[in-house]
N, C-alpha and C positions, 0 to 999 in steps of 0.2 A: 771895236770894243764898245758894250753901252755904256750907255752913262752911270747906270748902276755897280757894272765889274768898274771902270774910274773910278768910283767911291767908294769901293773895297779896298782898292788898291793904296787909293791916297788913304785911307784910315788903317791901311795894316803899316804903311810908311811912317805914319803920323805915333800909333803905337810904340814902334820901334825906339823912334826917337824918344819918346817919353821914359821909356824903360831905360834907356840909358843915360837919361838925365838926373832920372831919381838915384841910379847906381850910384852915378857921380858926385850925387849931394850927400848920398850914405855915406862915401870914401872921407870926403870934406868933413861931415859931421864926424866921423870916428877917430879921424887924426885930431881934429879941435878937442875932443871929449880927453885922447891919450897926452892934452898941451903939446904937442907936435903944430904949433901954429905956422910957425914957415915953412913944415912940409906941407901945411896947407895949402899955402899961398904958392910954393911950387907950382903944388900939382895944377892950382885954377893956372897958372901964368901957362904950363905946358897944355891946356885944353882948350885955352885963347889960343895956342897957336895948330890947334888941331882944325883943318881946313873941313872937315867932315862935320865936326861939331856945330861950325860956322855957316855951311852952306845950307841952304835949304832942303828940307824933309823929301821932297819932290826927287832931287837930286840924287838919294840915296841908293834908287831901282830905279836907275835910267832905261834897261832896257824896256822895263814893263809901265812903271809908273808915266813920265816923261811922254814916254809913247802916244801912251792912254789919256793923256791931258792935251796933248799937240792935237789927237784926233778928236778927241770929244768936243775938240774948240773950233774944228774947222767945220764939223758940222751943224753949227749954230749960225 
């Protein structure tokens, strides 16, 4: 893979993740907005224990991302 398809791949991963971050801040912000504060604080405590949320963007597209960063490194 080059190093250019690598850095499609990490920035369509790195995307993803963002989108689902801002999701997550929209859900936070609209229960704070409806004073549902401890359903806030729920939902942050069950997305601390979300291993996905936690782990690295790379992570996400193991087969392709992961792949593509192992190889792009070995041939440097």
């Amino acid at each position: 893979m080059s190093e250019s398809e690598i850095q499609k791949v990490v920035v369509q991963a790195l995307r993803k993740q963002r989108h689902d971050f801002i999701n997550h801040l929209q859900v936070i912000h609209g229960l704070l907005q409806l004073g549902k504060g401890q359903r806030a604080l729920d939902y942050i405590d069950e997305l601390a224990k979300d291993p996905r949320l936690i782990s690295d963007a790379l992570e996400e597209r193991p087969s392709s991302t992961e792949e593509a960063v192992t190889d792009g490194n070995q041939r440097r």
